[in-house]
VONU-949526 format. One record per residue: residue number from 1; residue in one letter; chain; x, y, z of N, C-alpha, C, CB in turn. Coordinates in pm, 1 decimal, always signed. Atoms other than C-alpha are relative to their C-alpha. Last residue first. Glycine has a CB too. Layout:
// residues N
<n NUM; res A; chain A; n.x X; n.y Y; n.z Z; ca.x X; ca.y Y; ca.z Z; c.x X; c.y Y; c.z Z; cb.x X; cb.y Y; cb.z Z>
...
// end
This chain:
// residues 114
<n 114; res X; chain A; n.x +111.4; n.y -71.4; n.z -45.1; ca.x -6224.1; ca.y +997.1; ca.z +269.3; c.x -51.2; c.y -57.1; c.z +158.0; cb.x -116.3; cb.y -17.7; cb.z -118.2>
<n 113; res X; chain A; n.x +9.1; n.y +67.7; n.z -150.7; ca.x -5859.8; ca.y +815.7; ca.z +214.9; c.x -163.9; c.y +70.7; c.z +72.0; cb.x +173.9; cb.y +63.5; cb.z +115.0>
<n 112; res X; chain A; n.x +69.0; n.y -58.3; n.z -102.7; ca.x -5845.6; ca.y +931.0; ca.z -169.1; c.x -35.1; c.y -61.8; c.z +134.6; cb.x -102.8; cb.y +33.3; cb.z -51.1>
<n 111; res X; chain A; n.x +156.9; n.y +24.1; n.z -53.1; ca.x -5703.2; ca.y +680.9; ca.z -405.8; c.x +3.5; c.y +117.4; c.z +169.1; cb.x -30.9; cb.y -232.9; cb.z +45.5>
<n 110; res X; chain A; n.x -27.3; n.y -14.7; n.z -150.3; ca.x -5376.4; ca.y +823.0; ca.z -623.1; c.x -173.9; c.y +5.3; c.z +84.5; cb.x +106.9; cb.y +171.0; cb.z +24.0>
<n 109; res X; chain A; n.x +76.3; n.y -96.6; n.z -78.0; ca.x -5478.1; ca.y +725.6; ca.z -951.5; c.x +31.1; c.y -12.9; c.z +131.0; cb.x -139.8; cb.y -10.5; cb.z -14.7>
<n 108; res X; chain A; n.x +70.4; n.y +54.9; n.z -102.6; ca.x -5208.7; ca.y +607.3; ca.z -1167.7; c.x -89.1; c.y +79.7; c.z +73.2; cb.x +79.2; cb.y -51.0; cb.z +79.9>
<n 107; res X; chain A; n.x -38.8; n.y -60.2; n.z -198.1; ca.x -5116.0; ca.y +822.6; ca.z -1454.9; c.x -57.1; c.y -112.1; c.z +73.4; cb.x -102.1; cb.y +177.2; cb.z +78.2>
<n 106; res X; chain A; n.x +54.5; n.y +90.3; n.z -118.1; ca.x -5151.5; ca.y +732.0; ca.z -1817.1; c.x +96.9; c.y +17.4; c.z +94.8; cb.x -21.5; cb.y -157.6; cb.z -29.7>
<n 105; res X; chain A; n.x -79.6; n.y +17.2; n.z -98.1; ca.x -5062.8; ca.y +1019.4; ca.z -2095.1; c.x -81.2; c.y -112.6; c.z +91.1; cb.x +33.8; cb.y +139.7; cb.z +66.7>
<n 104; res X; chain A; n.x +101.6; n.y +32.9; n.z -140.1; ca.x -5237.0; ca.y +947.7; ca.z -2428.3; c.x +107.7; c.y -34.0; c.z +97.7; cb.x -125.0; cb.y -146.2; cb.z -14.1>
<n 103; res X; chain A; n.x -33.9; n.y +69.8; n.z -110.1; ca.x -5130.1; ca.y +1126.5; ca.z -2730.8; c.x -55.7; c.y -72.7; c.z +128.1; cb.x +54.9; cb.y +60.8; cb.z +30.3>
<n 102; res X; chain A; n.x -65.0; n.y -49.3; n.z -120.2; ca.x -5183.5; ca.y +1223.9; ca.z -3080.5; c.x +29.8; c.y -73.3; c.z +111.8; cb.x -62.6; cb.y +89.1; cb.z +44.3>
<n 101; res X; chain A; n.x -30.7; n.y -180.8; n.z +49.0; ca.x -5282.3; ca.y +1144.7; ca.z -3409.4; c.x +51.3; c.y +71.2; c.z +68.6; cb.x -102.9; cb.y +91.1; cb.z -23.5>
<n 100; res X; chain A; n.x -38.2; n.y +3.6; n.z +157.6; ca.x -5270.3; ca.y +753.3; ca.z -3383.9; c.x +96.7; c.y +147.0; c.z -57.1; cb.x -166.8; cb.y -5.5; cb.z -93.3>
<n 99; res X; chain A; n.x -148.9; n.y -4.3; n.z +16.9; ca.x -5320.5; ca.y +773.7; ca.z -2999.8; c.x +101.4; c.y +8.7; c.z -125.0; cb.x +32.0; cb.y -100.8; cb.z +52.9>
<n 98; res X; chain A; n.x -67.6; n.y -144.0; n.z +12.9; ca.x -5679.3; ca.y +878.0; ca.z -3105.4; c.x +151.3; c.y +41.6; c.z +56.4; cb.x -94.0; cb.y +92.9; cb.z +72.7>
<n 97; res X; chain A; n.x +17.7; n.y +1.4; n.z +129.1; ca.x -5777.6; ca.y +466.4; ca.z -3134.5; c.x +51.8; c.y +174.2; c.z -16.4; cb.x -169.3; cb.y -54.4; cb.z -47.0>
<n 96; res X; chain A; n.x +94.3; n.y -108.4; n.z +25.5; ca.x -5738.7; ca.y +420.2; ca.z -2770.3; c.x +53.3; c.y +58.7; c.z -181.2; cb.x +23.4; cb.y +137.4; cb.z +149.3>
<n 95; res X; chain A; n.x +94.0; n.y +22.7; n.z +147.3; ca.x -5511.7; ca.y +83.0; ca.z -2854.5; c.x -121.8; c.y +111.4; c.z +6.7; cb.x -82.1; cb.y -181.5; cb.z -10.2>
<n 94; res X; chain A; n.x +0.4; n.y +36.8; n.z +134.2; ca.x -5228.4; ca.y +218.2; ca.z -2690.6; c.x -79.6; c.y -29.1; c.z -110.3; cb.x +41.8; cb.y -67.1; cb.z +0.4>
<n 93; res X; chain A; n.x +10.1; n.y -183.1; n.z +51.1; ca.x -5426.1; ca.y +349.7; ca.z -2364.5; c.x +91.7; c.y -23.6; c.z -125.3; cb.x +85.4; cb.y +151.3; cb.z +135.0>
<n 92; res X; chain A; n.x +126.2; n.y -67.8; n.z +34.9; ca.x -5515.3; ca.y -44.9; ca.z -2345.0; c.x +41.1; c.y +181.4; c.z -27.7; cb.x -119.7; cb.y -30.7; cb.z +144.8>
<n 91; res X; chain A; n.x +43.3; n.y +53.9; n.z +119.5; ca.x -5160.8; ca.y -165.9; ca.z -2347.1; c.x -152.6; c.y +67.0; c.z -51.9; cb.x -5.1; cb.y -159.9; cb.z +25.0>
<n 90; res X; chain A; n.x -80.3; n.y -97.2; n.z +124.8; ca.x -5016.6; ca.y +126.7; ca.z -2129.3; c.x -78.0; c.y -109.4; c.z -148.9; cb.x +251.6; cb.y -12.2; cb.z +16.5>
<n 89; res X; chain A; n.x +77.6; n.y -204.7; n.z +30.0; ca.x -5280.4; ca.y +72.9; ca.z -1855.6; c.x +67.3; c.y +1.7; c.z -157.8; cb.x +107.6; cb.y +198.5; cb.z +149.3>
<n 88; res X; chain A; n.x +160.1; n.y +29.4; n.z +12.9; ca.x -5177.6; ca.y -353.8; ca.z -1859.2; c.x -26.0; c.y +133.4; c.z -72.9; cb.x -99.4; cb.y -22.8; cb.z +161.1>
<n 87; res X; chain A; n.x -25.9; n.y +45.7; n.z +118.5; ca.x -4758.3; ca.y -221.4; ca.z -1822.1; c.x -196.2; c.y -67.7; c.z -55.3; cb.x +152.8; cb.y -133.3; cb.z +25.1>
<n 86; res X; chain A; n.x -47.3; n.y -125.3; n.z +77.7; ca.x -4892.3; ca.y +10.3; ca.z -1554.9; c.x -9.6; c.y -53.4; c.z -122.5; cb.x +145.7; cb.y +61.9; cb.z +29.8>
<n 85; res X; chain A; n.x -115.4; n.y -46.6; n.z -38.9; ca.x -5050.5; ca.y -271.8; ca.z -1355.4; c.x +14.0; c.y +58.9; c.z -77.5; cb.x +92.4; cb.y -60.6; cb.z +28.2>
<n 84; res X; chain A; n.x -14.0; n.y +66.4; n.z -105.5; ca.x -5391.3; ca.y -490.3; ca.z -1311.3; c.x +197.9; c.y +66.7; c.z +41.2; cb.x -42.1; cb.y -192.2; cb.z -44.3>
<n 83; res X; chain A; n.x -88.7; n.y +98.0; n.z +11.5; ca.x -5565.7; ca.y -259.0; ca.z -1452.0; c.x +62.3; c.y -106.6; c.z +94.3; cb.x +77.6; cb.y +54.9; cb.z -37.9>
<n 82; res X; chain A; n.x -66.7; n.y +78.2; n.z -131.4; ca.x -5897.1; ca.y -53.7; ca.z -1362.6; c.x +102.6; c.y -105.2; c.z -102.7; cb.x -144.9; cb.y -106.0; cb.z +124.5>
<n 81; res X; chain A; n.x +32.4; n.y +130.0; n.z -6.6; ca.x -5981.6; ca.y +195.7; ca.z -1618.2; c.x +31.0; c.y -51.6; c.z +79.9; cb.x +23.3; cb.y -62.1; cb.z -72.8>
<n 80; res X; chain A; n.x -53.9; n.y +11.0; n.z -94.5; ca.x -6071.3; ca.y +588.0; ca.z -1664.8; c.x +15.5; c.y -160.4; c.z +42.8; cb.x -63.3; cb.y +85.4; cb.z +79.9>
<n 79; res X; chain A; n.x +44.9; n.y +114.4; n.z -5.7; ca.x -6077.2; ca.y +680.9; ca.z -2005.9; c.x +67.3; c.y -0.4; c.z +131.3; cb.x +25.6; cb.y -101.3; cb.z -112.8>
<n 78; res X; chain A; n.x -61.9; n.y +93.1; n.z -104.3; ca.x -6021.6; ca.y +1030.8; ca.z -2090.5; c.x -64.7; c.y -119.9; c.z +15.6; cb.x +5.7; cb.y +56.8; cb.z +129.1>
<n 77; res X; chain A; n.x +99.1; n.y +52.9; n.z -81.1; ca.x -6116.7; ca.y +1292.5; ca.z -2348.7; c.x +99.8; c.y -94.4; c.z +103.2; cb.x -123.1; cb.y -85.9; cb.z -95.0>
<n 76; res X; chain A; n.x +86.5; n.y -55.3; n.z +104.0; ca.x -5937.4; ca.y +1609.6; ca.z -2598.9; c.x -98.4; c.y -184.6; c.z +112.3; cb.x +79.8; cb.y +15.1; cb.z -244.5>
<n 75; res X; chain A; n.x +51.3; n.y +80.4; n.z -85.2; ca.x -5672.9; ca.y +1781.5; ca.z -2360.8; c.x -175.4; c.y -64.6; c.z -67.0; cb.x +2.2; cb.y +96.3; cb.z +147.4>
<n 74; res X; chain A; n.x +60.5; n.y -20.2; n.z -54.2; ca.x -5504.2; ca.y +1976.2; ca.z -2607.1; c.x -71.9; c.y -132.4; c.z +65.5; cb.x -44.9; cb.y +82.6; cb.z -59.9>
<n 73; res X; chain A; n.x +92.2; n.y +91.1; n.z +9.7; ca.x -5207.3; ca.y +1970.3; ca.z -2832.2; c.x -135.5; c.y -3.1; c.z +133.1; cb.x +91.8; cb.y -129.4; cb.z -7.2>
<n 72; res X; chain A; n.x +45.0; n.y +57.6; n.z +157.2; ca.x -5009.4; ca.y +2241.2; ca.z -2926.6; c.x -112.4; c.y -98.1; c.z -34.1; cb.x +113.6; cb.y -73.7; cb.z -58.9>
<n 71; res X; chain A; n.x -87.7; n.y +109.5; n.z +94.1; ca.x -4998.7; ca.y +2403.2; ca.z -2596.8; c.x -37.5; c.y -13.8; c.z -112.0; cb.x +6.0; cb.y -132.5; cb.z +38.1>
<n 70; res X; chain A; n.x +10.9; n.y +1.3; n.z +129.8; ca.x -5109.1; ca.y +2723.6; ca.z -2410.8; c.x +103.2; c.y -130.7; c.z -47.1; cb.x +36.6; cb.y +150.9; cb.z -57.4>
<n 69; res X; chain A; n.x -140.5; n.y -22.5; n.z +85.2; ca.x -5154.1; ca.y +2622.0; ca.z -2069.5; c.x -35.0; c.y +10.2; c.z -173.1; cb.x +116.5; cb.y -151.7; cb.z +32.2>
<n 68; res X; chain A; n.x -63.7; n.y -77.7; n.z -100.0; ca.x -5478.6; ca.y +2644.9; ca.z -1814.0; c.x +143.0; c.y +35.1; c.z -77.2; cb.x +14.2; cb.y -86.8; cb.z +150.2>
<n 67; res X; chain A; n.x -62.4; n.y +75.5; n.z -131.6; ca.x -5739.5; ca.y +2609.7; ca.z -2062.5; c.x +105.4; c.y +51.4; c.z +34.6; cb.x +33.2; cb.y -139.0; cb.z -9.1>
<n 66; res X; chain A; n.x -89.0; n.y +36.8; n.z +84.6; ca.x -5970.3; ca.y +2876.1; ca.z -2218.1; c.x +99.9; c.y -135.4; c.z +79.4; cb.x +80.4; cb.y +142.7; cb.z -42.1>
<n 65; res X; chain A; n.x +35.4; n.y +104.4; n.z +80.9; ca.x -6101.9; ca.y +3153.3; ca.z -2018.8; c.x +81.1; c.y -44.8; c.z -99.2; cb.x -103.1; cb.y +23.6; cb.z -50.8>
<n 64; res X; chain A; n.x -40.3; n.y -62.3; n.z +118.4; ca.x -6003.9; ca.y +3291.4; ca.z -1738.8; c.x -30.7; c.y -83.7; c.z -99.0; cb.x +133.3; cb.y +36.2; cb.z -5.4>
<n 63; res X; chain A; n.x +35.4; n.y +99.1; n.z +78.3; ca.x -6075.9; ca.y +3298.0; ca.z -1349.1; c.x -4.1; c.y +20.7; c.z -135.1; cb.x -105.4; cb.y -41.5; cb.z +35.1>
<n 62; res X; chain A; n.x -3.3; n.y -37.9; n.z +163.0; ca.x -5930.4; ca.y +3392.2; ca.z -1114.5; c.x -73.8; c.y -121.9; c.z -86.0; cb.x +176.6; cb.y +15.6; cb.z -59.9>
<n 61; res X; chain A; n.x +18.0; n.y +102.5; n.z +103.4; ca.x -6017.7; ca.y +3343.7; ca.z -706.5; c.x -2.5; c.y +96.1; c.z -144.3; cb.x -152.9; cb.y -96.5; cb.z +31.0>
<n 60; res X; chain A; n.x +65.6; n.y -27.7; n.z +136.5; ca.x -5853.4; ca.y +3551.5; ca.z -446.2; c.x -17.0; c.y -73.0; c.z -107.4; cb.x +47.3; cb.y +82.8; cb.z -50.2>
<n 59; res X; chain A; n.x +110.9; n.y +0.8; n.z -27.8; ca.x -5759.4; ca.y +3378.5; ca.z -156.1; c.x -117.0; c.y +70.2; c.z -75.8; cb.x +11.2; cb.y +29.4; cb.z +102.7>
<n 58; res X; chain A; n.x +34.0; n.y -82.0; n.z -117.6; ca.x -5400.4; ca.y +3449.4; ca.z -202.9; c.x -125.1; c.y +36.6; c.z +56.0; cb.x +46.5; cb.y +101.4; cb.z -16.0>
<n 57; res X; chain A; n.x -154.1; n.y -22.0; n.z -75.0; ca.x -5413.9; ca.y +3264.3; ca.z -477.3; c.x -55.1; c.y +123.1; c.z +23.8; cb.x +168.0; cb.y -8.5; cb.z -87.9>
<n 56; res X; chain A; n.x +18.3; n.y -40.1; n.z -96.7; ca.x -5703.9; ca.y +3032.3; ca.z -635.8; c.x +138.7; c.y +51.8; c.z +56.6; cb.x -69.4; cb.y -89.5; cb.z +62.4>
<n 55; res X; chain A; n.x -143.1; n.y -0.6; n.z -52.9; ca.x -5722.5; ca.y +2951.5; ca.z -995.9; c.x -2.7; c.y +25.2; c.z +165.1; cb.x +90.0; cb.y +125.2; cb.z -80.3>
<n 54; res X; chain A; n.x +35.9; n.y -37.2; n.z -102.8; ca.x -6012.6; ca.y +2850.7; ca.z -1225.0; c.x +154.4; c.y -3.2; c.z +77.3; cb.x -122.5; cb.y -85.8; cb.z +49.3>
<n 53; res X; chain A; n.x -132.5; n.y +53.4; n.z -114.3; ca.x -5939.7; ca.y +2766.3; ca.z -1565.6; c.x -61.3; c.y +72.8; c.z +95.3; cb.x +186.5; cb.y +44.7; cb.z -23.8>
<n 52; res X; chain A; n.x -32.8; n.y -112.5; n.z -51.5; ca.x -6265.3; ca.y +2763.3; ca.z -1830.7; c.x +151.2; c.y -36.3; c.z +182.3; cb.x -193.4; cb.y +72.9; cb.z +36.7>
<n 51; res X; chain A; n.x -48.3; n.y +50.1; n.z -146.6; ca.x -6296.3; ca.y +2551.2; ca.z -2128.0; c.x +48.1; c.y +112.2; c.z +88.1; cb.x +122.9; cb.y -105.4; cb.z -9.9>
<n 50; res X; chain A; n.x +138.9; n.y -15.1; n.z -119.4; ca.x -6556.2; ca.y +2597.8; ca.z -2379.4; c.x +71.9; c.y +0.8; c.z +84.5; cb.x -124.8; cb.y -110.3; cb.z +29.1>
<n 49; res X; chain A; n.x -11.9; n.y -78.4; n.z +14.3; ca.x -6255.0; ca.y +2652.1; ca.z -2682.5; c.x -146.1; c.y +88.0; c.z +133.5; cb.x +17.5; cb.y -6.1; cb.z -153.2>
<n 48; res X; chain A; n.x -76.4; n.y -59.5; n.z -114.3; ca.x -6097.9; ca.y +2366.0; ca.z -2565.5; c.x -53.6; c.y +128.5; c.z +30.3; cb.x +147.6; cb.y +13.5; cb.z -27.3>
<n 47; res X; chain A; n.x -104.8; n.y -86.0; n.z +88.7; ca.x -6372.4; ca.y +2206.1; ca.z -2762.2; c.x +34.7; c.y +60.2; c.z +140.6; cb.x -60.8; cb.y +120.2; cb.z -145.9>
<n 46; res X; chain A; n.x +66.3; n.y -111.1; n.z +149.7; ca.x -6619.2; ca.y +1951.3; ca.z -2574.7; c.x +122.6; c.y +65.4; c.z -61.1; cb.x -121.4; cb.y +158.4; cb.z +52.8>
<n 45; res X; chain A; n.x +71.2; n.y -126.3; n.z -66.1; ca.x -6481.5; ca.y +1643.9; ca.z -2404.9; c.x -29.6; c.y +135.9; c.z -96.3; cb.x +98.9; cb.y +49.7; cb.z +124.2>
<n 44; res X; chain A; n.x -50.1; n.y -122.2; n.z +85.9; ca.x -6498.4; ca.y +1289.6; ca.z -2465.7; c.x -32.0; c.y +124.0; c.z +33.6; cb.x -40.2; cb.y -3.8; cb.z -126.1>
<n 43; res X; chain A; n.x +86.9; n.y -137.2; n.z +119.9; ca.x -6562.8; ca.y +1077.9; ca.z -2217.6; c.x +20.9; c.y +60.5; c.z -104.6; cb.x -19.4; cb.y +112.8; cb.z +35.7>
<n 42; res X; chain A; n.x -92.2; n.y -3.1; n.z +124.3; ca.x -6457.5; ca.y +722.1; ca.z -2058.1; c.x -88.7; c.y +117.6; c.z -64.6; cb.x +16.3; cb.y -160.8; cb.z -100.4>
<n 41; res X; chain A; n.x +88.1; n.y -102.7; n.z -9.7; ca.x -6584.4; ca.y +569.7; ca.z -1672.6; c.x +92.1; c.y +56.7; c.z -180.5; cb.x +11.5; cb.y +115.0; cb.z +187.2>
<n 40; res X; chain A; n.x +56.3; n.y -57.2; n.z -141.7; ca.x -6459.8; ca.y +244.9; ca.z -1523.0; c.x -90.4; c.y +133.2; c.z -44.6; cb.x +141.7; cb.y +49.6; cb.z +118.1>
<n 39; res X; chain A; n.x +82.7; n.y -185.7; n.z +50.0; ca.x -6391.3; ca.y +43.7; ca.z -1852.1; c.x -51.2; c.y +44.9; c.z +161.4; cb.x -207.1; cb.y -11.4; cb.z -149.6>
<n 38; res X; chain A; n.x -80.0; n.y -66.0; n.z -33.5; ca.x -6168.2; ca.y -296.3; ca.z -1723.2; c.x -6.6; c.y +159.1; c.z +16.3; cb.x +73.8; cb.y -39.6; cb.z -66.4>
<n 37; res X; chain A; n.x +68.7; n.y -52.7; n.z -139.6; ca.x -6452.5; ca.y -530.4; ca.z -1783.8; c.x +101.3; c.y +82.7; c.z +58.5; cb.x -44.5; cb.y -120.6; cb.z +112.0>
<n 36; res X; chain A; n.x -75.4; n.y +56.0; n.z -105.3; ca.x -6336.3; ca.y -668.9; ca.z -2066.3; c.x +32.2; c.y +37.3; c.z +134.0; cb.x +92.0; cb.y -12.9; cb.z -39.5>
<n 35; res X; chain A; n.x +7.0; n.y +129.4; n.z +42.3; ca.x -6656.9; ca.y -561.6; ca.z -2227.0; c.x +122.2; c.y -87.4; c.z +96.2; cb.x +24.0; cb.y -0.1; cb.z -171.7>
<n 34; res X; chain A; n.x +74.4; n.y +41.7; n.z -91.5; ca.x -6565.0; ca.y -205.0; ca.z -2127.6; c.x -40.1; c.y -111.9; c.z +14.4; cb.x -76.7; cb.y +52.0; cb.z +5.5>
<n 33; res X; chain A; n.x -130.1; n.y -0.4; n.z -145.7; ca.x -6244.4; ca.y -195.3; ca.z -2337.5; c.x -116.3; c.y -19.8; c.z +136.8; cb.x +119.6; cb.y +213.4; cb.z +23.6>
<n 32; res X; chain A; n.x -87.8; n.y +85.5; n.z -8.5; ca.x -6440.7; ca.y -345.3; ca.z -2613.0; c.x +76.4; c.y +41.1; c.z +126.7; cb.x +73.7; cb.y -9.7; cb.z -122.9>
<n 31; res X; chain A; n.x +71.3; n.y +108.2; n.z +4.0; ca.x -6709.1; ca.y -90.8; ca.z -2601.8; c.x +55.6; c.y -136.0; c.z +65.3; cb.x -26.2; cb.y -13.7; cb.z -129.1>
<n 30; res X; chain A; n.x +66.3; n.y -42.4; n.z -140.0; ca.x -6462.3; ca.y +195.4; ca.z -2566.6; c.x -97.1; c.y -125.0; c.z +34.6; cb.x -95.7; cb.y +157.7; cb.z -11.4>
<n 29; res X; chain A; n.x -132.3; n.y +49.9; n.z -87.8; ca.x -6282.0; ca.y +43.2; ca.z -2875.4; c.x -46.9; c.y +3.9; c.z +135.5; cb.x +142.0; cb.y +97.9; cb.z -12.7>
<n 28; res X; chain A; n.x -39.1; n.y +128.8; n.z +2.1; ca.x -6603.7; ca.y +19.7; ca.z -3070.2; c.x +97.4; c.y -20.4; c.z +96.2; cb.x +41.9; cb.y -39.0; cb.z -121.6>
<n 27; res X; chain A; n.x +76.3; n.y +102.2; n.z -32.3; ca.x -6698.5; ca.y +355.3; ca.z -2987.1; c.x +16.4; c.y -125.6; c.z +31.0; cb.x -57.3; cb.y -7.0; cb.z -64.0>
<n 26; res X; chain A; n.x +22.7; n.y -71.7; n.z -172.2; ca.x -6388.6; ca.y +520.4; ca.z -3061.7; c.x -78.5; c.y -68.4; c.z +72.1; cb.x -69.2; cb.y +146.9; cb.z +16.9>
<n 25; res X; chain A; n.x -114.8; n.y +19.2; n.z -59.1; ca.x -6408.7; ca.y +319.9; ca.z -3422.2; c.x +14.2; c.y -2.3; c.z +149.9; cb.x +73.5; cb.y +85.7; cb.z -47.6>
<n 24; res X; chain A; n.x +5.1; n.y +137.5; n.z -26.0; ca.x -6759.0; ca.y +451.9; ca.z -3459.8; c.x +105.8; c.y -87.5; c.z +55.6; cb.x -28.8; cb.y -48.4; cb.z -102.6>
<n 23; res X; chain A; n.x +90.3; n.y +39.4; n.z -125.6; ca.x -6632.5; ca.y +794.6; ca.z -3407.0; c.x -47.8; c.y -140.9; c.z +15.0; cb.x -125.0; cb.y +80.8; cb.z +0.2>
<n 22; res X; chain A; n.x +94.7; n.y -55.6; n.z +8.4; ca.x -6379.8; ca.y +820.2; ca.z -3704.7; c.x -76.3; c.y -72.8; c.z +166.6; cb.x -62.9; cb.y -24.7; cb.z -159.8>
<n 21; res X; chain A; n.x +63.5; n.y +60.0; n.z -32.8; ca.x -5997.0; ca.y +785.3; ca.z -3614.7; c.x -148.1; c.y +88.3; c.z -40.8; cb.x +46.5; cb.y -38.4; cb.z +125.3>
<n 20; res X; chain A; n.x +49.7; n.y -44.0; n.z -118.3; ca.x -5720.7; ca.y +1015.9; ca.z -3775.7; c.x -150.8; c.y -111.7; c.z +61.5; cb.x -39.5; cb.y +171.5; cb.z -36.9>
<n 19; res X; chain A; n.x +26.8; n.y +170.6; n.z -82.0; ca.x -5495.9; ca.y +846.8; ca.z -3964.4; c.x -105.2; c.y +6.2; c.z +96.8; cb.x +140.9; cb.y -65.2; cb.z +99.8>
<n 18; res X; chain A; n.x +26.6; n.y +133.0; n.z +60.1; ca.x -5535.7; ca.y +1049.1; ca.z -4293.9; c.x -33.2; c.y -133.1; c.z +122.1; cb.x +144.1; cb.y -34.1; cb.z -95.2>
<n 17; res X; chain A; n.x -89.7; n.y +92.4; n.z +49.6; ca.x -5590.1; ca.y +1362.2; ca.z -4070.8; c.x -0.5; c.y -120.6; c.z -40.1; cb.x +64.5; cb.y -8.3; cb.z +56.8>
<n 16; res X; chain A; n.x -16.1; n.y -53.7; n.z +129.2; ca.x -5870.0; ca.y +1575.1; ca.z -4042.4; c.x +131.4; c.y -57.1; c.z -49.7; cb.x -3.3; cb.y +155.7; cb.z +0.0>
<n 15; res X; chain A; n.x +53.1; n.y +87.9; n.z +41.6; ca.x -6057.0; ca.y +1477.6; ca.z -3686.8; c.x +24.0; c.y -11.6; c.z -156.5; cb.x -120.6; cb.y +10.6; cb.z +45.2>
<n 14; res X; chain A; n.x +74.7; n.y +152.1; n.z -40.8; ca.x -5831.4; ca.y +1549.6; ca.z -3457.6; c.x -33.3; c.y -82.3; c.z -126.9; cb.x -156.3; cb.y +21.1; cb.z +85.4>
<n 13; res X; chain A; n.x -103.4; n.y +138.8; n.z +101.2; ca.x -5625.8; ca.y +1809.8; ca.z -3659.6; c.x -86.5; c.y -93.9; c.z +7.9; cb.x +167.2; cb.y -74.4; cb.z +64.8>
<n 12; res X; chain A; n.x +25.2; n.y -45.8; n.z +147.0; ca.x -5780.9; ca.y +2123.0; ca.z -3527.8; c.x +25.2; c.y -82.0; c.z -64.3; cb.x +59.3; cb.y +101.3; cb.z -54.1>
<n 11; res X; chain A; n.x +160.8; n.y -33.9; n.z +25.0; ca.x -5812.3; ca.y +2017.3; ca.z -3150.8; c.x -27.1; c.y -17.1; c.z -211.2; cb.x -32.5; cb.y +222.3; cb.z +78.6>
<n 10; res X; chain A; n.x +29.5; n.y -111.1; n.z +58.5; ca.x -5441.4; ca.y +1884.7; ca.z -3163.2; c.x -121.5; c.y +9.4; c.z -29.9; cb.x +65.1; cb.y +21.8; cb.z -94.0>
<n 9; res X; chain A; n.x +37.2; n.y -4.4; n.z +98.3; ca.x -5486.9; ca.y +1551.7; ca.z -2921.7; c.x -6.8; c.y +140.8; c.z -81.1; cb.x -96.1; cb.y -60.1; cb.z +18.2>
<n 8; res X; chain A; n.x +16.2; n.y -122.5; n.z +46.2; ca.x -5506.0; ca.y +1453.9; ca.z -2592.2; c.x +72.7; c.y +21.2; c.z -163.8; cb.x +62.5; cb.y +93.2; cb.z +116.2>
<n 7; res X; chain A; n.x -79.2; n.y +14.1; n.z +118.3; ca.x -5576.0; ca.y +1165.5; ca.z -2439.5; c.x -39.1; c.y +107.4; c.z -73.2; cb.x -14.1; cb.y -126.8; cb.z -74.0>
<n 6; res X; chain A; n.x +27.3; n.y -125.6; n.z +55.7; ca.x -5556.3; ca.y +1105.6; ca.z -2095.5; c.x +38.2; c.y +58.8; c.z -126.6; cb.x +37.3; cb.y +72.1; cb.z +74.1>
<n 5; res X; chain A; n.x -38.0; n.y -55.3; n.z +116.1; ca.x -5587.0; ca.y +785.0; ca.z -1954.4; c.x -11.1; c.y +95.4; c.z -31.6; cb.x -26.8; cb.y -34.6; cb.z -73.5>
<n 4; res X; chain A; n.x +99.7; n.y -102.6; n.z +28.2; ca.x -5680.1; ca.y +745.2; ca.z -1556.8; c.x +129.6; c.y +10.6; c.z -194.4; cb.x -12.3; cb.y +186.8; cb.z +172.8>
<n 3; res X; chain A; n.x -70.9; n.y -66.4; n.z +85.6; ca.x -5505.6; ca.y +459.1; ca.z -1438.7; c.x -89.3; c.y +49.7; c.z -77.8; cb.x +93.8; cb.y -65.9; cb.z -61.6>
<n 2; res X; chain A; n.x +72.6; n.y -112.7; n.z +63.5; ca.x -5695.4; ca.y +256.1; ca.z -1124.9; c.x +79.0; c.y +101.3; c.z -39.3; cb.x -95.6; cb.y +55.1; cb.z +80.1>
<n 1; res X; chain A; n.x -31.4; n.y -139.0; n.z -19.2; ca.x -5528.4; ca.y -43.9; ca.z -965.0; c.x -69.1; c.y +82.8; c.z -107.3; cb.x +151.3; cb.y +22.3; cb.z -2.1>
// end
């Protein structure tokens, strides 16, 4: 099954805290999680501060910049992997090395019938 990680992270903190992970690290883990052949796709993403929401109602499209909720912590990359079950997803989105400082939600992926 296919569990999309999502790991998010206070923008301003990421990279400035004692526990905070350096990039090699990230690397390495991403490496390792692809290695066991479980890596499907894994990014990092730019600053929240590029991000734009798009909306659609009443057929009028908005659009605004910034992301879609003000929070504390921000949406900072994803790993998309194949497991073999939730309890699997949760071990690997544990060892994403920026769970330290912040968080990583795992979702199942609901597969598309195209």
């Amino acid at each position: 099954m296919k569990y999309l990680c999502l790991v998010y992270s206070e923008e301003a903190l990421l990279h400035s805290l004692p526990d905070s992970p350096k990039d090699p690290e990230c690397h390495a883990y991403a490496e390792a999680v692809h290695g066991s052949g479980r890596m499907l796709a894994a990014q990092a993403l730019e600053s929240v501060s590029t991000a734009t929401t798009v909306r659609m109602r009443n057929g009028k499209l908005s659009i605004t910049d910034g992301p879609f909720a003000e929070t504390k912590e921000q949406l900072a990359g994803f790993y998309l992997i194949e497991a073999r079950d939730l309890n699997e997803a949760i071990q690997v989105a544990g060892g994403i090395p920026a769970a330290r400082v912040g968080s990583v939600e795992v979702r199942p992926v609901r597969e598309l019938n195209l």
